[in-house]
DRENDO-1510 file (C-alpha; in Angstrom, 1 decimal, always signed):
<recs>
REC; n; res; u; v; w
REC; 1; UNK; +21.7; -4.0; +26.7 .
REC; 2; UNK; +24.3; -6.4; +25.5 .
REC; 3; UNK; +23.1; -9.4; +27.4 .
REC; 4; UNK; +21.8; -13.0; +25.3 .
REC; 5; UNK; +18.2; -13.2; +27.6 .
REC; 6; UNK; +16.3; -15.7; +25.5 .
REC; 7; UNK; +19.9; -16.6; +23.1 .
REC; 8; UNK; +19.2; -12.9; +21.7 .
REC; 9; UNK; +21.5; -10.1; +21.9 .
REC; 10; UNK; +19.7; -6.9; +23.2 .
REC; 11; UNK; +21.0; -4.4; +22.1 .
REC; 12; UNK; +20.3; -5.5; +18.1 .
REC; 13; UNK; +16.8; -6.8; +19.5 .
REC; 14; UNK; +16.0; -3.2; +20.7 .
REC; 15; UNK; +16.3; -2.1; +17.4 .
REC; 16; UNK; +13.0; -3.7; +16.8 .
REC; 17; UNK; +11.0; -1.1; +18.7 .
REC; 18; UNK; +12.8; +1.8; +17.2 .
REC; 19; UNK; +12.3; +0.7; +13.9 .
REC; 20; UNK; +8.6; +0.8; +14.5 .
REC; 21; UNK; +8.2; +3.9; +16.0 .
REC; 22; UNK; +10.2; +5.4; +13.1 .
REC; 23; UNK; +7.5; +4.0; +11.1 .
REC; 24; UNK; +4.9; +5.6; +13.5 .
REC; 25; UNK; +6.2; +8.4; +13.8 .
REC; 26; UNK; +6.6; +9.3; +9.8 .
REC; 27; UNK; +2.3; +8.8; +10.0 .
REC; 28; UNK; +3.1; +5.9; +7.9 .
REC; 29; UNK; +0.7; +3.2; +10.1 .
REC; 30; UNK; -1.2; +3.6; +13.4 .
REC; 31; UNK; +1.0; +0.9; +15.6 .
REC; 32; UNK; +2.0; -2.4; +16.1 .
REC; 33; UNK; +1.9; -5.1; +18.7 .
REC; 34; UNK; +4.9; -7.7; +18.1 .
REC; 35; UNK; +6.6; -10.4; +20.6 .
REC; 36; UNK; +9.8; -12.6; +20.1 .
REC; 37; UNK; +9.2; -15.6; +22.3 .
REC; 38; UNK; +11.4; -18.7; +22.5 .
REC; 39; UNK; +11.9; -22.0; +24.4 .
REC; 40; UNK; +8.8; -21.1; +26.8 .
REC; 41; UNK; +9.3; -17.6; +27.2 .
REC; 42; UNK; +8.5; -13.6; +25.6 .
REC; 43; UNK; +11.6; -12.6; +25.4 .
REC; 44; UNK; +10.1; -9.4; +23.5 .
REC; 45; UNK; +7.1; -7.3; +23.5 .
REC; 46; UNK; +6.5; -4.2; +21.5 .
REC; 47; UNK; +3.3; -2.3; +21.8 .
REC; 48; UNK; +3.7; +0.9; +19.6 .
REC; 49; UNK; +1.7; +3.6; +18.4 .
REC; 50; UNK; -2.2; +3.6; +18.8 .
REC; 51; UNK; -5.0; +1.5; +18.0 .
REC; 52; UNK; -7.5; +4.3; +17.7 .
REC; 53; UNK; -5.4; +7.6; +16.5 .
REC; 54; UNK; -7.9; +9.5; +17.0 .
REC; 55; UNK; -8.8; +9.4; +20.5 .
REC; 56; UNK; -4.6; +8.6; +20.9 .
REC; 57; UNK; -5.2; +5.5; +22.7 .
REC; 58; UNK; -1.9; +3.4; +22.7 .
REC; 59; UNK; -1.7; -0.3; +21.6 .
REC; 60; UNK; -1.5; -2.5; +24.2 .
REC; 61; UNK; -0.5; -6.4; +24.9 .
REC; 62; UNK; -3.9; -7.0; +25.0 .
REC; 63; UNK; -5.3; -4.7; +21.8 .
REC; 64; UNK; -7.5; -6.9; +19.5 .
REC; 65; UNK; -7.3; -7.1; +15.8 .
REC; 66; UNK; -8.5; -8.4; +13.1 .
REC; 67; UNK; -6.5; -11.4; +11.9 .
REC; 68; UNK; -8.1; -11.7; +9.0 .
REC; 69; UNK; -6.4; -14.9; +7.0 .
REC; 70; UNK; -4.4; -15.6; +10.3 .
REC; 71; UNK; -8.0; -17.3; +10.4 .
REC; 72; UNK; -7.0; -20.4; +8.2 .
REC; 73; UNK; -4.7; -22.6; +10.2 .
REC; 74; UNK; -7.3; -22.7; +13.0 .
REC; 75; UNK; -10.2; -23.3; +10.5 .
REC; 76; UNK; -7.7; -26.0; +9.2 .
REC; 77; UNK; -6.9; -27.5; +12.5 .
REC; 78; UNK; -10.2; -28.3; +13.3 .
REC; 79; UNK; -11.2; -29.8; +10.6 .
REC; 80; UNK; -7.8; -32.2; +11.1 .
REC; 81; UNK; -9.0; -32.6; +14.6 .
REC; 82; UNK; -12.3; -34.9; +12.8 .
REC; 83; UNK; -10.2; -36.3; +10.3 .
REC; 84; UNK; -8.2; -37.6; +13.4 .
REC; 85; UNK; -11.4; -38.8; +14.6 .
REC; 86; UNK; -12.4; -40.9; +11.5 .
REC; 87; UNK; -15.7; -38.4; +10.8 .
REC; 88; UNK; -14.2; -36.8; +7.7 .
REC; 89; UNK; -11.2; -38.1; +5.7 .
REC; 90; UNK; -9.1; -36.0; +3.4 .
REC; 91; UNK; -9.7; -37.8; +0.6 .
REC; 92; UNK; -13.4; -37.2; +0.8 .
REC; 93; UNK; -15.3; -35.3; -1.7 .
REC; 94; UNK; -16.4; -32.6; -0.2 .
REC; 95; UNK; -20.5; -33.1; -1.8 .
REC; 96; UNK; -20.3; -36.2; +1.0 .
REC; 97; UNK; -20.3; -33.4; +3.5 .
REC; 98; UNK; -22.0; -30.4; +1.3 .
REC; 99; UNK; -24.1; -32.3; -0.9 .
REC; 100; UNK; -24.3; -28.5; -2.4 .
REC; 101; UNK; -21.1; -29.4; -4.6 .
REC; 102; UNK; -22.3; -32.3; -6.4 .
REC; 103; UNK; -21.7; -32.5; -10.1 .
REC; 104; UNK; -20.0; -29.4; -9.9 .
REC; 105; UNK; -18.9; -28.0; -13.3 .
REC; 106; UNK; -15.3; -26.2; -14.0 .
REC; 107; UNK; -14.9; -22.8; -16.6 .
REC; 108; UNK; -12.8; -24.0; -19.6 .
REC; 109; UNK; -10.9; -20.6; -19.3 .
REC; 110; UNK; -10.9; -18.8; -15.6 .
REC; 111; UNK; -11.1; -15.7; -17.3 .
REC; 112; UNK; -13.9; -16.5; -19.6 .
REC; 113; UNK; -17.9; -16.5; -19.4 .
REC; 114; UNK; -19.6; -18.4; -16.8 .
REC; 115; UNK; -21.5; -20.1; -18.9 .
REC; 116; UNK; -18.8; -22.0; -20.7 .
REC; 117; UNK; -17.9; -25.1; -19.1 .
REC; 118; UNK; -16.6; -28.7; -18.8 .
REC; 119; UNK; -17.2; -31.3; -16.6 .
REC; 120; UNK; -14.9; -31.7; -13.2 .
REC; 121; UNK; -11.9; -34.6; -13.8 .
REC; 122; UNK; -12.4; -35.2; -10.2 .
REC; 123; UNK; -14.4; -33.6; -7.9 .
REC; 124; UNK; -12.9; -31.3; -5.0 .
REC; 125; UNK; -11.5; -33.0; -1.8 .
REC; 126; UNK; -10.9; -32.1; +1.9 .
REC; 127; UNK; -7.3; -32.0; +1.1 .
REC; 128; UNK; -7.8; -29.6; -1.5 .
REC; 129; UNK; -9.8; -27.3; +0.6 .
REC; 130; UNK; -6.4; -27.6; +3.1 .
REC; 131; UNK; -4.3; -27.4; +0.1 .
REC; 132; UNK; -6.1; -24.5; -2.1 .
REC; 133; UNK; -6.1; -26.6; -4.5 .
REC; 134; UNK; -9.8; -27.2; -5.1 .
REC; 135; UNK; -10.6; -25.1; -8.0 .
REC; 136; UNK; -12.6; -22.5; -5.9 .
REC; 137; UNK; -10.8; -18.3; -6.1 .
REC; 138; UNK; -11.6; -15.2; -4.2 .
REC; 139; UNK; -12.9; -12.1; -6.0 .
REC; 140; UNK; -9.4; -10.5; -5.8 .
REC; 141; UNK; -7.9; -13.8; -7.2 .
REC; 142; UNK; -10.1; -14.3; -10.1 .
REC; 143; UNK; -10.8; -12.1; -13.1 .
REC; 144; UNK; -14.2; -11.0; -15.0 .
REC; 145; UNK; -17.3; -12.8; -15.3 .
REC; 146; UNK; -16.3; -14.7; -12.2 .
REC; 147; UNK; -14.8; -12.1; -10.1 .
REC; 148; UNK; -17.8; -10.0; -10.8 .
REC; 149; UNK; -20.4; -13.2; -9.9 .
REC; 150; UNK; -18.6; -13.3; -6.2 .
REC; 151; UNK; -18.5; -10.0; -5.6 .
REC; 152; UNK; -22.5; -9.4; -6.5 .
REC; 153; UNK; -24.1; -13.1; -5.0 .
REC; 154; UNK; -21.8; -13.5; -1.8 .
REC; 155; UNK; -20.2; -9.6; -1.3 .
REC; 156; UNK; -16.8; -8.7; -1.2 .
REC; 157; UNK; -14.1; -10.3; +1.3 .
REC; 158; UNK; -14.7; -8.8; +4.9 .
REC; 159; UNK; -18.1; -7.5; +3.6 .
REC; 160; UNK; -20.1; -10.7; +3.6 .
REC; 161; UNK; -23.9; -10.1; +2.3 .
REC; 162; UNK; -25.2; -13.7; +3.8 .
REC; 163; UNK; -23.9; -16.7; +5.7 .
REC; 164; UNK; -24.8; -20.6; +6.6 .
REC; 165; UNK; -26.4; -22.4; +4.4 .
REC; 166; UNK; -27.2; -19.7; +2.1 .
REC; 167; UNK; -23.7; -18.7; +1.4 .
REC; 168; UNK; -23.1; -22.4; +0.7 .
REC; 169; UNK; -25.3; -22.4; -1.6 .
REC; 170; UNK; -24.5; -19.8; -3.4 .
REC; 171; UNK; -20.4; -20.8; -3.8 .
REC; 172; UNK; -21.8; -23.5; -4.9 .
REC; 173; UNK; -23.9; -22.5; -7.7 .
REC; 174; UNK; -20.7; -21.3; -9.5 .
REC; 175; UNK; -17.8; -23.0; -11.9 .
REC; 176; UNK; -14.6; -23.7; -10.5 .
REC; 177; UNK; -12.1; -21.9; -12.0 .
REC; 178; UNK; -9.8; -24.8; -12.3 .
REC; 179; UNK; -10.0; -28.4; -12.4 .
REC; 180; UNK; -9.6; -30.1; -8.8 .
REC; 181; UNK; -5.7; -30.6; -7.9 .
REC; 182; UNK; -4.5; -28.7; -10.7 .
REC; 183; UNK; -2.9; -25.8; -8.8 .
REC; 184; UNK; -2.4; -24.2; -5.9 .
REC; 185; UNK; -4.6; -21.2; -6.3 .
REC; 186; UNK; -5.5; -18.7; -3.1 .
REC; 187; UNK; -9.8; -19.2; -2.4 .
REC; 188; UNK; -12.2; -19.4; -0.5 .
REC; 189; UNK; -11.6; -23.0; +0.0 .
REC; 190; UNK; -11.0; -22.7; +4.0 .
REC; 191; UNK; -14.4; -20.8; +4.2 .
REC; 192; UNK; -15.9; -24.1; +2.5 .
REC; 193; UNK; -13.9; -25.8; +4.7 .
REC; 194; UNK; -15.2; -23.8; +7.8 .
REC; 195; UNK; -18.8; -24.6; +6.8 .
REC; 196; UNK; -17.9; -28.2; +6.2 .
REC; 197; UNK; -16.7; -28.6; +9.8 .
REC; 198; UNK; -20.1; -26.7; +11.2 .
REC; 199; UNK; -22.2; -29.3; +9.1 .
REC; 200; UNK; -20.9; -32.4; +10.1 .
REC; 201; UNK; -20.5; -31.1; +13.8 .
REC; 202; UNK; -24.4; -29.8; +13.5 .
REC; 203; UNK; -23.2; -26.4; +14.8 .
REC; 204; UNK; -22.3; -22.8; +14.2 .
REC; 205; UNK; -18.2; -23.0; +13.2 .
REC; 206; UNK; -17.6; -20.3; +16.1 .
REC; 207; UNK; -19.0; -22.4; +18.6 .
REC; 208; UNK; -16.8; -25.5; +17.2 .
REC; 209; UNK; -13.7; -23.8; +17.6 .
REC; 210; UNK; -14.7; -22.3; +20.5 .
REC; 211; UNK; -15.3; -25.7; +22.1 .
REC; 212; UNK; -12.5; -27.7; +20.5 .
REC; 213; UNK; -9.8; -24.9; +20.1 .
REC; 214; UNK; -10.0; -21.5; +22.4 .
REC; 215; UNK; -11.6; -22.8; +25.4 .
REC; 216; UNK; -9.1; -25.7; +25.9 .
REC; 217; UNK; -5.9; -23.3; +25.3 .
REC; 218; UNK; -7.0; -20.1; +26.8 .
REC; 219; UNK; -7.8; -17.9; +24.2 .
REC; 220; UNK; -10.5; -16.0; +25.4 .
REC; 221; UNK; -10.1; -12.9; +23.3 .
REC; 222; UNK; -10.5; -15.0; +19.8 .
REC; 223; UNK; -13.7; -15.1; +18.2 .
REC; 224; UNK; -15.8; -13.8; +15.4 .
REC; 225; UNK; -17.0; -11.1; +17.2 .
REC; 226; UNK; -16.0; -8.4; +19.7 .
REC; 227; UNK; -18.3; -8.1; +22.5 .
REC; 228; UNK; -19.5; -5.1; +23.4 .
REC; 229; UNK; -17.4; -4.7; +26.7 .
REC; 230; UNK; -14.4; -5.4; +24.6 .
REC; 231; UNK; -14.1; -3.1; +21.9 .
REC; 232; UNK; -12.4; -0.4; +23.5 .
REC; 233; UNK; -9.6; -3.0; +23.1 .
REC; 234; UNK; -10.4; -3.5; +19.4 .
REC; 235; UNK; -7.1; -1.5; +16.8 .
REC; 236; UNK; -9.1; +0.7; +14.7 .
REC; 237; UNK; -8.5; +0.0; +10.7 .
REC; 238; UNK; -6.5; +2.7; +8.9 .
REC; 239; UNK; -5.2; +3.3; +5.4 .
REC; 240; UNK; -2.8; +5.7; +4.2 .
REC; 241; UNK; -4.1; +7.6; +1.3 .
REC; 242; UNK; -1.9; +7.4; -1.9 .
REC; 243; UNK; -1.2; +11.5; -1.7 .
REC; 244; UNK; +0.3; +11.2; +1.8 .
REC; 245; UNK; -2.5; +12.5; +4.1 .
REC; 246; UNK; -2.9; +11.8; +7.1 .
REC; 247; UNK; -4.1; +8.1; +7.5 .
REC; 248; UNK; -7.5; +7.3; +7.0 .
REC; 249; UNK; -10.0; +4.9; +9.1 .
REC; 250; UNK; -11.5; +2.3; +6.8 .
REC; 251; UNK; -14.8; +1.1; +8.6 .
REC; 252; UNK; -15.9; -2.5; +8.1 .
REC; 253; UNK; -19.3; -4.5; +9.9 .
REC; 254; UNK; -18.5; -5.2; +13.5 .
REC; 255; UNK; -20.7; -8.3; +15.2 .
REC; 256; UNK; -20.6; -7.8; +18.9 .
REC; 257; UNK; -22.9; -11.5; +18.6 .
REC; 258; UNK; -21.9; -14.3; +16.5 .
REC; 259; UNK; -22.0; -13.2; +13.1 .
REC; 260; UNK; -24.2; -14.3; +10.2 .
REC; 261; UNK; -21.1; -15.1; +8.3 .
REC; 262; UNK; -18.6; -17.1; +10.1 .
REC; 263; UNK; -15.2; -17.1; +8.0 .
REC; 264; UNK; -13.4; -19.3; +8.5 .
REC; 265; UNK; -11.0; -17.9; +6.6 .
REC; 266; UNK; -10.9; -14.4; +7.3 .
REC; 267; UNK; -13.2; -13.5; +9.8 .
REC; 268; UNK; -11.3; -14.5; +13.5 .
REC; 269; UNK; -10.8; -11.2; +15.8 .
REC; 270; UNK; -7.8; -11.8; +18.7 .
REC; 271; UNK; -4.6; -10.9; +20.6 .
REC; 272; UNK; -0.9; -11.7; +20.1 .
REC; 273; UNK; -1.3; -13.6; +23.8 .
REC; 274; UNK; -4.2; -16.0; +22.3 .
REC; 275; UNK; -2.7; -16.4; +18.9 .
REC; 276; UNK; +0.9; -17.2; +20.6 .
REC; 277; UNK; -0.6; -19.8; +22.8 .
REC; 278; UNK; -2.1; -21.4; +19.2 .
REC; 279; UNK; +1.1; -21.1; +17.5 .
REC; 280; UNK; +3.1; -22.6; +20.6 .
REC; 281; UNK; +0.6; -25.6; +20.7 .
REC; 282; UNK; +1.5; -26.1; +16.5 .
REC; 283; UNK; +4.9; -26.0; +17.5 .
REC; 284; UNK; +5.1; -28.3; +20.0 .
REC; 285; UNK; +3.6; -31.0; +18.1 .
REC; 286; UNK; -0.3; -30.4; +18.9 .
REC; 287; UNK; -0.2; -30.4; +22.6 .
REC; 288; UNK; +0.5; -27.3; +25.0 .
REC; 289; UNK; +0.4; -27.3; +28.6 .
REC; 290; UNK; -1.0; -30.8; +28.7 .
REC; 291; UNK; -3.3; -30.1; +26.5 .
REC; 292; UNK; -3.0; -32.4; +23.6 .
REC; 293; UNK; -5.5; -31.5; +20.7 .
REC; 294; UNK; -3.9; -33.3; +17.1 .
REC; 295; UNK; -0.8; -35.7; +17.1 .
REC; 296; UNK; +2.1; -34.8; +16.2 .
REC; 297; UNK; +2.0; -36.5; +13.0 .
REC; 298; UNK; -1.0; -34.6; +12.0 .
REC; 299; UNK; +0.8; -31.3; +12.6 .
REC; 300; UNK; +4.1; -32.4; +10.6 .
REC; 301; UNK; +1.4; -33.0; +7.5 .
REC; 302; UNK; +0.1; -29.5; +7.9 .
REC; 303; UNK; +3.7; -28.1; +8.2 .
REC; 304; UNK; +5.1; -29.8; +5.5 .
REC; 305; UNK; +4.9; -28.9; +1.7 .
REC; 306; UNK; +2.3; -31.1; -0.5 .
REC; 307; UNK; +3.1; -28.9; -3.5 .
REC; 308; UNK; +4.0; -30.1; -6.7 .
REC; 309; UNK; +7.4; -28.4; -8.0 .
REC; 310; UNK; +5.6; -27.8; -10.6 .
REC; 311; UNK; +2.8; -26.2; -8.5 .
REC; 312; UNK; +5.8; -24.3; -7.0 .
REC; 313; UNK; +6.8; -22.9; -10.3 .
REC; 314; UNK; +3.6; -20.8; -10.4 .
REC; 315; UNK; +3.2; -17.2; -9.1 .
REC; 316; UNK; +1.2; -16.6; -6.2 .
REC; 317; UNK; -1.1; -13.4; -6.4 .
REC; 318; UNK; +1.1; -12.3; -9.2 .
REC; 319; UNK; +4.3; -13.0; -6.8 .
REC; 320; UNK; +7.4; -16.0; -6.9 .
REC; 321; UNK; +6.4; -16.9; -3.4 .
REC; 322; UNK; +7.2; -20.7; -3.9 .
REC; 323; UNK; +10.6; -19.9; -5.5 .
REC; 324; UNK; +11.6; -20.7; -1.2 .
REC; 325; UNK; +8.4; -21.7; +0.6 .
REC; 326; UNK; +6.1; -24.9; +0.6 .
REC; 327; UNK; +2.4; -25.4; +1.2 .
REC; 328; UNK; +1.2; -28.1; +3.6 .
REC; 329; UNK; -2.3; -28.5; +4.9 .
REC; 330; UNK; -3.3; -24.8; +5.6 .
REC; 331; UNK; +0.6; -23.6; +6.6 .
REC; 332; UNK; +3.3; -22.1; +4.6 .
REC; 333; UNK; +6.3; -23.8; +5.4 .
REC; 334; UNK; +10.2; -23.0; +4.5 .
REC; 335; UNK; +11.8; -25.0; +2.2 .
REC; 336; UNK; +14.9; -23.3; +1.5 .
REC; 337; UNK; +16.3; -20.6; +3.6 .
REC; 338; UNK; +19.3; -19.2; +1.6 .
REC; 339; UNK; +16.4; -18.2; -1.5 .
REC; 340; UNK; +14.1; -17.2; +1.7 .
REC; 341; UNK; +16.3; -13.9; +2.7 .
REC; 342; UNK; +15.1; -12.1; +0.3 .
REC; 343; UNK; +11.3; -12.4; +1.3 .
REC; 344; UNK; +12.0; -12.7; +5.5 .
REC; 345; UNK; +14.2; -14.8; +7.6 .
REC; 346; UNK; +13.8; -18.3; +9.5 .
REC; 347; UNK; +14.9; -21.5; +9.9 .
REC; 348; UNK; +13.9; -24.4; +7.6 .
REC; 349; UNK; +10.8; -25.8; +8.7 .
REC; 350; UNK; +9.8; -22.4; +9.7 .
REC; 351; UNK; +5.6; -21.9; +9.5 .
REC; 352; UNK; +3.0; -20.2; +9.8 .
REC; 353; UNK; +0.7; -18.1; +7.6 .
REC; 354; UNK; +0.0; -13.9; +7.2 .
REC; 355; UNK; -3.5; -12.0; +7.1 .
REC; 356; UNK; -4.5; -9.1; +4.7 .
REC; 357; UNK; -4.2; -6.2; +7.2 .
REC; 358; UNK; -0.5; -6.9; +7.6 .
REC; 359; UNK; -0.7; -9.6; +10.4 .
REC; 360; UNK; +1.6; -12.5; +10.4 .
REC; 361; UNK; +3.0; -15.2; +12.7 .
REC; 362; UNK; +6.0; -17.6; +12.2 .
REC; 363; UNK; +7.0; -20.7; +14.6 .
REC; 364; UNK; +10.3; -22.0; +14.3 .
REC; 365; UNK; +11.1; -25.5; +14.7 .
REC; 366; UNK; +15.0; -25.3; +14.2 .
REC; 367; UNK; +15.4; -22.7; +16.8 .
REC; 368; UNK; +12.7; -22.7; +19.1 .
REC; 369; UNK; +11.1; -19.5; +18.0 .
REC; 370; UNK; +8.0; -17.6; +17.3 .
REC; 371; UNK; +7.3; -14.3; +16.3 .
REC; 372; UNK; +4.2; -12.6; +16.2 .
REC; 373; UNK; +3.8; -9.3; +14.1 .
REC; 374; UNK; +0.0; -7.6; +14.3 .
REC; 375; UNK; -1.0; -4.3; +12.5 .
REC; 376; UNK; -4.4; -3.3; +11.0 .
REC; 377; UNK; -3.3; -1.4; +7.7 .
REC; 378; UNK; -5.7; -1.7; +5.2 .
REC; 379; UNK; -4.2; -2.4; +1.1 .
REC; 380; UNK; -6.5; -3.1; -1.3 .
REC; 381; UNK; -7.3; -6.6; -2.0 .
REC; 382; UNK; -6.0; -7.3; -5.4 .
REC; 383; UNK; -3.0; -9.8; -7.1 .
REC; 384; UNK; -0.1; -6.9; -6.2 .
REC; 385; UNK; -0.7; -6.3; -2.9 .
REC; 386; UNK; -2.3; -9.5; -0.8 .
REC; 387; UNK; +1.5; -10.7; -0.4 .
REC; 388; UNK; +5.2; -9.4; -0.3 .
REC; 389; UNK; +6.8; -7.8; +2.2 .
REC; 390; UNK; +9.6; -5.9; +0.7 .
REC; 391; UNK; +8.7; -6.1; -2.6 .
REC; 392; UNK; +6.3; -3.4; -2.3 .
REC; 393; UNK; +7.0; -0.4; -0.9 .
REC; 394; UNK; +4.1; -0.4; +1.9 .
REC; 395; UNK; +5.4; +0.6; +5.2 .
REC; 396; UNK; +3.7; -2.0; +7.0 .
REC; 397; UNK; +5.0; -4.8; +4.8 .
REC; 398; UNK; +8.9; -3.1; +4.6 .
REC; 399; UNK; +8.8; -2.7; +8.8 .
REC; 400; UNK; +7.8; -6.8; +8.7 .
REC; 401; UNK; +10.4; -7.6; +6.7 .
REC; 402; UNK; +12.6; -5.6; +8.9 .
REC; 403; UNK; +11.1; -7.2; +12.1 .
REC; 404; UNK; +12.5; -10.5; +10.8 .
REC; 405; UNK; +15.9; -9.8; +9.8 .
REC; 406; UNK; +16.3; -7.9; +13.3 .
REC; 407; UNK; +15.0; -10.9; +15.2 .
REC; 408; UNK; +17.3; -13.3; +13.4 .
REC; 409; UNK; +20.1; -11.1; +13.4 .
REC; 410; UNK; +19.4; -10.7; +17.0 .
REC; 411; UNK; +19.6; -14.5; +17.3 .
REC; 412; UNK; +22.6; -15.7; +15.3 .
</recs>
């Protein structure tokens, strides 16, 4: 147990698996699947607990989950893919490809009425789709009038009332919550983005990444849907109730079809297998098993921070997540790694980019690593509990945190 397979020492990698059973054990979550792979090999695979409690069926390599915003960097890599192809450019406006947008107006406070508003200084770009800088907010990242108007016209995140065109619309028809470029503010901007790339590629966003992204790498468990002959592979969604009973199921629509809503966003389903095989593609520089699908200069803009430091100096969701971390074009990327211990571990470069239910990924440019941490544990959407790992005490976020120091401890 004291070998370095992979450069890791064993016996400190083990502690991985026990750590999460511990968690498992206490009722805390249902499981985990998480891997360790580095310089073209899984040097680690953990599948613990159960994806359905219930029926006490144990996670396995190939359980699905809901990746929720794991969703973004593959909505954003497409959508880089046409820009490398000269049919969209960032600096477009995004009306030139959702004519829906034009003359868009902004709210002269975010947290004031609707109806009160100024004229855009610019209007909203590609970029600042990639960027979240484009003025657009989620329900759980805006406040009153406006958080209350997303909610009732397009439904909650996850919960999507309609799709298409109408849903375009409808984004659409309301303020932006801050002028164009002004800050880096968590939205539904990679949702616009997803629709943008449908539009000018005259198709559904599932079949576009379908086409352009899973088919050529392999990953035939990601989609927007779960077919009907694979859900007994799908991790059931739990909470654990704030009085410590036993943890609960939260149910939430399941498309066995291509949805009505495809998020691009939020809305991919898939395995740590598919999802590694995207991260190793990013990490090699856009190409994976000859398989070359953006240049490697695209992928060093997506990895590499286009935030102000004044942009930096703002909370996200409530939380100093800039105070070590960048943002590039739909990535989080590691800026400084000494300031970075308190929130994980990695090298500097390090990206990648987490999803509600406690999913997250991480490639590793410096040392030649990924790892790949999947959980469906439900916390309610809202400024306190989207992001931070150990800065809250939820056992899914604390045993991620953990999962990272182990790894790198494991490592160096």
């Amino acid at each position: 147990m004291n070998g370095k397979a992979g450069g890791f020492n064993q016996a400190t990698l083990a502690k991985i698996p026990q750590t999460l059973q511990e968690i498992v054990d206490k009722g805390a979550v249902s499981g985990f699947v998480t891997l360790v792979w580095r310089k073209g090999e899984v040097v680690q695979l953990n599948a613990v607990g159960h994806r359905d409690v219930d029926a006490k069926k144990p996670m396995q390599r190939d359980t699905i989950f809901r990746i929720a915003s794991m969703s973004k960097p593959v909505t954003s890599a497409a959508a880089l893919m046409l820009v490398e192809e000269g049919r969209i450019a960032l600096d477009d406006p995004i009306s030139k490809h959702l004519p829906e947008f034009a003359g868009i107006k902004v709210m002269k406070d975010p947290d004031g009425p609707l109806a009160d508003t100024e004229p855009a200084i610019r209007e909203p770009t590609v970029e600042d789709l990639l960027i979240h800088r484009s003025g657009l907010a989620y329900s759980f990242s805006a406040t009153g009038e406006l958080a209350r108007g997303y909610d009732d016209l397009l439904g909650p995140a996850f919960v999507r009332k309609i799709g298409g065109d109408d849903w375009v619309q409808a984004i659409a028809s309301f303020p932006l919550a801050y002028q164009p470029g002004e800050r880096m503010h968590y939205s539904q901007s990679t949702d616009v983005l997803g629709f943008l790339v449908a539009r000018v590629e005259g198709k559904p966003l599932g079949e576009v990444l379908k086409a352009r992204i899973f088919d050529p790498l392999g990953m035939n468990d990601t989609a927007f849907h779960v077919p009907a002959s694979k859900v007994d592979r799908l991790a059931k969604l739990y909470t654990k109730p704030a009085d410590g009973s036993p943890l609960r199921e939260v149910p939430l629509p399941l498309a066995h079809e291509p949805p009505m809503f495809e998020g691009g966003g939020e809305g991919l389903f898939s395995t740590a297998d598919d999802y590694l095989r995207f991260a190793r593609m990013l990490l090699n520089g856009g190409e994976l098993d000859g398989v070359r699908l953006l240049r490697p200069e695209t992928v060093a803009k997506m990895a590499s921070n286009h935030l102000t430091p004044a942009q930096r100096d703002m909370d996200f969701l409530g939380l100093p997540f800039w105070v070590s971390m960048g943002f590039g074009l739909g990535l989080s990327v590691i800026m400084d790694t000494e300031a970075h211990q308190a929130m994980g571990a990695g090298g500097e470069g390090s990206f990648g980019w987490p999803g509600a239910f406690g999913t997250w990924w991480q490639a590793d440019p410096v040392n030649d690593v990924i790892l790949m941490y999947l959980i469906q544990d439900f916390v309610e959407l809202t400024a306190e509990t989207v992001v931070g790992a150990e800065q809250q005490d939820v056992p899914s976020r604390t045993a991620l945190f953990l999962m990272q120091k182990l790894a790198y401890e494991a490592l160096n």
